[in-house]
C-alpha positions in Angstrom: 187.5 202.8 -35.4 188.3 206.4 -35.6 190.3 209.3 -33.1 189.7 212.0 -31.9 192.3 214.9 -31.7 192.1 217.9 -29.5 194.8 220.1 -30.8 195.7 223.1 -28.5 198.5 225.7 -29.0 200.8 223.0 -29.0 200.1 220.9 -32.6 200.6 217.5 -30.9 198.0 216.0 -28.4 197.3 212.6 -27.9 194.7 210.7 -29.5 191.5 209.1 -28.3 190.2 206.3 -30.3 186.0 205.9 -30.9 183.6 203.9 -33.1 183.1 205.1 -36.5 179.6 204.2 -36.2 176.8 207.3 -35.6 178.5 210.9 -34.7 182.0 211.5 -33.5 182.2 212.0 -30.1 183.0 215.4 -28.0 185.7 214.6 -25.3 186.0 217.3 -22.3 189.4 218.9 -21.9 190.1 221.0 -19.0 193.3 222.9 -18.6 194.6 220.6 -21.4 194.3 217.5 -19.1 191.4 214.9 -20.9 188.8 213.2 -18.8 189.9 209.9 -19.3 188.9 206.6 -17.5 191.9 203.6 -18.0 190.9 200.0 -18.4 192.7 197.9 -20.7 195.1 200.0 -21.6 196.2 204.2 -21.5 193.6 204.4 -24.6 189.7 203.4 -24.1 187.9 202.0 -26.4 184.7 203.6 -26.5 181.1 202.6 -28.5 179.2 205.2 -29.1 175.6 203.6 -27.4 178.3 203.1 -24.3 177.2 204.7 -21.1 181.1 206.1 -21.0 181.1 207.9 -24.1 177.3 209.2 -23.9 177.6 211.0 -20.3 181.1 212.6 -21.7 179.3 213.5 -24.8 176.5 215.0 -23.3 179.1 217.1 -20.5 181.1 218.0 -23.5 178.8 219.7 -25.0 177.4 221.6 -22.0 180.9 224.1 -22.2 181.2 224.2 -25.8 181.2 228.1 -26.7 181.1 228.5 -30.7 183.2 231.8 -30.8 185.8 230.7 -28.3 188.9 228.8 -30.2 190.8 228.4 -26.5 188.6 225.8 -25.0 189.1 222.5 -27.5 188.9 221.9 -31.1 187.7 218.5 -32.7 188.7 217.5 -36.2 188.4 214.9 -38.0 191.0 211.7 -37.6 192.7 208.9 -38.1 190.8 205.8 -38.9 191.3 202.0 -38.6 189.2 199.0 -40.5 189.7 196.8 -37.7 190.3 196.8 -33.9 194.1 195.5 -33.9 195.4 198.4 -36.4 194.0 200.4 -34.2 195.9 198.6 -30.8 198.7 198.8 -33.0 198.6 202.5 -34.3 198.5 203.2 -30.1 201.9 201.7 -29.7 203.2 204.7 -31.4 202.0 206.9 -29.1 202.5 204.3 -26.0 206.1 203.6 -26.6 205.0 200.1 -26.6 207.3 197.3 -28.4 205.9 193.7 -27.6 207.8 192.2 -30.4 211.7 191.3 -29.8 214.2 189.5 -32.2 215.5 186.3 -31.3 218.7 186.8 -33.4 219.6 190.3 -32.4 217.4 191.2 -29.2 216.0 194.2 -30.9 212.2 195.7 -29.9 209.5 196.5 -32.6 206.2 197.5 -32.2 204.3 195.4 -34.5 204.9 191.8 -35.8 205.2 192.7 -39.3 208.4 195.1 -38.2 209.7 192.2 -36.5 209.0 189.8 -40.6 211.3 192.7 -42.0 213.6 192.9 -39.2 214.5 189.4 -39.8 215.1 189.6 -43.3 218.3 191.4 -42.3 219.3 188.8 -40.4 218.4 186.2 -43.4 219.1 187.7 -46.1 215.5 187.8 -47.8 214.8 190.7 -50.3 211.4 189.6 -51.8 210.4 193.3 -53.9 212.6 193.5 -57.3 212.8 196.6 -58.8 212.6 196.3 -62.5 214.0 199.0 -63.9 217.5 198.3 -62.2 217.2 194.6 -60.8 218.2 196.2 -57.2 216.3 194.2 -54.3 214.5 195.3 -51.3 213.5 193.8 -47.9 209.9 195.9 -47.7 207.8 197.6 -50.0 207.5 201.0 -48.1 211.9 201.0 -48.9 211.1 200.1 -52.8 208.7 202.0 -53.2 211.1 205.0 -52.2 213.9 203.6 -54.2 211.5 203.8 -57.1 210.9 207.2 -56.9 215.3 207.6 -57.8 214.0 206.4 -61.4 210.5 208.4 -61.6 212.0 211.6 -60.2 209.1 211.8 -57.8 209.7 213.6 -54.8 205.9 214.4 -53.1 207.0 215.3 -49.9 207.9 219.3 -50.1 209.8 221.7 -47.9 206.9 224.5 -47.1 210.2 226.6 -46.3 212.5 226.5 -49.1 210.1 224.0 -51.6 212.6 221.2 -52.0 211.1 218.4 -52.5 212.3 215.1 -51.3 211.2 211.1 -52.1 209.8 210.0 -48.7 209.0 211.7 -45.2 211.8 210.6 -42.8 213.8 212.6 -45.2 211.9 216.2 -45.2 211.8 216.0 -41.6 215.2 215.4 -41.6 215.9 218.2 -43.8 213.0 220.7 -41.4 216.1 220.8 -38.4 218.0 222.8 -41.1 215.9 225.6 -41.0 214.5 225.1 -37.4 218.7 224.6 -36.2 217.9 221.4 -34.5 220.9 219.4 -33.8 219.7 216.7 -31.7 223.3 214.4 -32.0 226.2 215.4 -30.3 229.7 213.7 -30.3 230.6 212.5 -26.6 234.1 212.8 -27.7 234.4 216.3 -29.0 230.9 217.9 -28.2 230.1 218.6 -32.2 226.5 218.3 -33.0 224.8 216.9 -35.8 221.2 216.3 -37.7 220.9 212.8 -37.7 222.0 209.7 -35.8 223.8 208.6 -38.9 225.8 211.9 -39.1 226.7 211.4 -35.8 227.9 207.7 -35.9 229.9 208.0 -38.8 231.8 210.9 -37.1 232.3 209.3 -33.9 234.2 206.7 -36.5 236.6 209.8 -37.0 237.9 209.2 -34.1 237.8 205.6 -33.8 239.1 205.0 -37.6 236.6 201.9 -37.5 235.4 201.5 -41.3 232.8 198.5 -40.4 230.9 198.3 -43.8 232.8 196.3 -46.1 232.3 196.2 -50.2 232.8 192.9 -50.8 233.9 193.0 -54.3 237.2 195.0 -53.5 237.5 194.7 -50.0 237.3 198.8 -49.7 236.0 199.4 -46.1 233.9 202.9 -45.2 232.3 204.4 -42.3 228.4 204.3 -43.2 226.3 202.8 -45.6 225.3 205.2 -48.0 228.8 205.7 -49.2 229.5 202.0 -49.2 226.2 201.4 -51.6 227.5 205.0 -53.4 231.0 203.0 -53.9 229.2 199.9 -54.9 227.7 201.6 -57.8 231.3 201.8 -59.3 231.4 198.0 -59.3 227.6 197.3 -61.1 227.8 200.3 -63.5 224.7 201.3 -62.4 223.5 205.3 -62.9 220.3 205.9 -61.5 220.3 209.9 -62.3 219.7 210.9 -65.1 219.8 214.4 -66.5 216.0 215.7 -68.2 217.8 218.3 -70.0 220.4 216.1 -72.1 219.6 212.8 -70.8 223.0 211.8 -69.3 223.3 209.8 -66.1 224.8 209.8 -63.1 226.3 207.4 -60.1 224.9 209.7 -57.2 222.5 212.5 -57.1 225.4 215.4 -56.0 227.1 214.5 -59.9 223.6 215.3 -61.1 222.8 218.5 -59.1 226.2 219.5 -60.4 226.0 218.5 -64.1 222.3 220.7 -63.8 224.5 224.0 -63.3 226.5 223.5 -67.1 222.6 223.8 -68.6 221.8 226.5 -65.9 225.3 228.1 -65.7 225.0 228.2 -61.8 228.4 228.9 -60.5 227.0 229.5 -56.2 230.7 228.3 -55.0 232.5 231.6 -54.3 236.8 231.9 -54.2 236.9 234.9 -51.4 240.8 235.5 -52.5 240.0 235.9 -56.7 236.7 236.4 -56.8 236.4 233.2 -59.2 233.5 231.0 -59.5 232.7 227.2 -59.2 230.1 224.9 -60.0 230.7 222.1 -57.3 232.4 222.8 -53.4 235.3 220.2 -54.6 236.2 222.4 -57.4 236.4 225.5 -54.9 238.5 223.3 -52.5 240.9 222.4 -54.9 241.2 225.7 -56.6 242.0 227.5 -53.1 245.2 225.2 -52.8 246.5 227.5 -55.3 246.3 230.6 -53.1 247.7 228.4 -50.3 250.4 226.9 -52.0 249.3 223.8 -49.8 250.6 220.2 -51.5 249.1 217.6 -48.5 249.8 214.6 -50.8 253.5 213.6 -51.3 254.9 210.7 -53.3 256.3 207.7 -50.9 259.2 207.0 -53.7 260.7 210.2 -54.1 258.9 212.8 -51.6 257.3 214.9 -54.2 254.1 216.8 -53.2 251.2 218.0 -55.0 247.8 219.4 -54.0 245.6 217.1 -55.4 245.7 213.7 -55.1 245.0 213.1 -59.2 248.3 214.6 -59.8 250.0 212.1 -57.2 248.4 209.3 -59.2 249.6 210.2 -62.2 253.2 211.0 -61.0 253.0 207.7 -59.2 253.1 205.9 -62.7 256.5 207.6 -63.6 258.0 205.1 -61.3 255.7 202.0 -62.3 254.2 202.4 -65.2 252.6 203.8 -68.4 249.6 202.7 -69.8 248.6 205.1 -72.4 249.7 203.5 -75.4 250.3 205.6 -79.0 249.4 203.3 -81.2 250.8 204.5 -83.9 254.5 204.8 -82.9 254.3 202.6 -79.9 255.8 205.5 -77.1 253.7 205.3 -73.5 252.7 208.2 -71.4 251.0 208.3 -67.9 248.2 209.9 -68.5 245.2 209.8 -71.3 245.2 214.0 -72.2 249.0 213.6 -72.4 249.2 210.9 -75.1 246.0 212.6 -76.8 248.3 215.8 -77.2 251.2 214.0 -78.8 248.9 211.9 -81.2 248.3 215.3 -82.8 252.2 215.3 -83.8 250.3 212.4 -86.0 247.6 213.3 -87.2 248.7 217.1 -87.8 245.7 218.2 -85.9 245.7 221.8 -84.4 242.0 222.3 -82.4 243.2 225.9 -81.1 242.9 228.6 -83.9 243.4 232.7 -83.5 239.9 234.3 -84.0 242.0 237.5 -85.0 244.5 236.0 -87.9 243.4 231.9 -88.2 246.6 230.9 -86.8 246.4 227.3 -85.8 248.3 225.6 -82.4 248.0 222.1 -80.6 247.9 223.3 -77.4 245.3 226.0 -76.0 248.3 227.4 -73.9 250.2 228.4 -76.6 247.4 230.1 -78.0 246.9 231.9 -75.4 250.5 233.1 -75.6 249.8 233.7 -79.5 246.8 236.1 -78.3 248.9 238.4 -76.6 250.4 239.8 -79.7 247.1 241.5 -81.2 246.2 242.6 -77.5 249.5 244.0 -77.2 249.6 242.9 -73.8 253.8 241.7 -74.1 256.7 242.4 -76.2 257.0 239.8 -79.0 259.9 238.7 -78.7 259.2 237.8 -74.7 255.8 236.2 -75.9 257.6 234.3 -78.7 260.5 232.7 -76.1 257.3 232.0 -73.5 256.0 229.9 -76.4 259.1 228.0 -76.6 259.7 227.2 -73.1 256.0 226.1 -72.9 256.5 223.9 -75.5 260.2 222.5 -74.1 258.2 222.0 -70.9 255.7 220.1 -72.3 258.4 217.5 -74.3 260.8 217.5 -71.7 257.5 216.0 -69.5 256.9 213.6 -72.5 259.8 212.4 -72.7 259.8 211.7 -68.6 
């Protein structure tokens, strides 16, 4: 079987299904209503020797005018091997879903939905991914997941040209440029792309975390950041760089890695004028102009602006677990004990370009610089050196 579609002005009419046998037929459309008769079900089925389908043909083409585009167009459509695709194909159009779960009560429209529907319920991911040993419970959602390991993404934005791995997803990405925001929040009215988006906001103000990793009990508000967590646990890195070949836990690490090969910096400070690669690196760096320090220590009330520096400062009062292994002292943190290792090993990385003065530290070349630029007295450049370096034993030693 085959359909017919009469697009008008508006590009979505519905379909009318007829045999693929002999010529399509011509269906007459009048003030976009079509001549129609119902038996079975909203579609008819219609032969093409059938009485039905020969009279509409024949009255079809009595008003077709070849230079008018306003009356109907037919083109060519859709077709079906066998008669129940084709009943099934028209459930999509109907609204129509025979099939329920007996676990969950949920509606399908076709018995094979309902076989992967239940496969959530049981547990049963038959398609293996070989690359990455990750399982899936239908082959239309590996063959999608294959595409993270292929880098194919056919479906393309005809707007911007992104291009994306399967359709759902470009048509999700289409309301950005169209401004469609079909999900609103009952609770505070904001509005939202997807039903996803929307959920996981509503959890905002619910502070439920259903979805549950069950290796570290770590509890989140949707799924893709529960399987982006997960990653963390199975080591796996499904992006991979083409330029140098590194890989990556999720696909924003990627697109952000891409910009040191590019030297893309499109994150904007509006108070310096300085420029970032990623949107986290421009949140953090604003703190500065803010003086804002949201995360405070519970043992001693300190604060800090990022939360990396709380975890580090947290270990002052528990532990140390960089160990020097060479005269057994322990620091917090990794670049700390890598600096004093260089007391060791005599190493000095940071050299003057000017006079080939060597230093440990590139802050204290930095100082150093300032005496060829002439941009400080010495003597105030010289006692900045030594406090810089005070600073940095005195937080050593702590």
């Amino acid at each position: 079987f085959a359909f017919l579609v009469f697009p008008t002005d508006s590009e979505s009419l519905p379909c009318f299904p007829v045999s693929q046998e002999g010529e399509q037929l011509v269906l007459k459309q009048e003030t976009d209503t079509f001549m129609l008769t119902n038996e079975e079900s909203d579609h008819q089925l219609l032969s093409h020797n059938s009485p039905v389908a020969e009279s509409q043909d024949q009255e079809g083409s009595k008003h077709v005018d070849p230079e008018s585009k306003s009356h109907y167009k037919t083109q060519t459509v859709k077709k079906f091997s066998q008669k129940a695709n084709l009943h099934k194909h028209i459930t999509t159009h109907t609204g129509e879903k025979p099939y329920s779960c007996e676990t969950c009560g949920k509606l399908l429209t076709s018995s094979l939905g309902l076989l992967i529907h239940m496969r959530t319920h049981t547990g049963e991911k038959p398609y293996l991914c070989k690359t990455c040993g990750k399982r899936f419970t239908s082959m239309s959602i590996w063959t999608t997941h294959m595409r993270i390991h292929t880098g194919e993404r056919p479906y393309l934005c005809k707007t911007c040209g992104k291009g994306f791995k399967c359709d759902p997803a470009l048509k999700v990405h289409m309301r950005i440029h169209t401004g469609e925001r079909p999900y609103s929040c009952e609770t505070c009215g904001r509005s939202f792309i997807t039903k996803e988006g929307m959920m996981a906001h509503r959890r905002t103000h619910t502070g439920e975390k259903p979805f549950l990793c069950n290796t570290c009990g770590k509890s989140f508000r949707h799924t893709k950041t529960l399987n982006d967590h997960i990653r963390i646990h199975t080591g796996e890195k499904p992006y991979f760089c083409e330029t140098c070949g590194k890989t990556f836990r999720l696909g924003g690490e990627l697109a952000v890695h891409i910009r040191t090969h590019t030297g893309e910096k499109p994150y904007l400070c509006k108070t310096c004028g300085k420029r970032f690669r990623a949107k986290s690196a421009l949140n953090s760096h604003v703190k500065i102009h803010t003086g804002e320090k949201p995360y405070s220590c519970e043992t001693c009330g300190k604060t800090f602006s990022f939360s990396s520096h709380l975890r580090v400062h947290i270990r002052k009062h528990s532990e140390k677990p960089c160990l020097c292994k060479t005269c057994g002292k322990r620091f917090c943190r990794e670049s700390v004990l890598k600096q004093h290792t260089m007391i060791h090993t005599g190493e000095k990385p940071y050299s003057c370009e000017t006079c080939g003065k060597a230093f440990r530290q590139s802050s204290v070349l930095t100082v150093h610089m300032r005496i060829h630029t002439g941009e400080s007295p010495l003597h105030l450049l010289y006692l900045t050196a030594i406090v810089s370096l005070l600073n940095n034993i005195l937080h050593i030693k702590t």
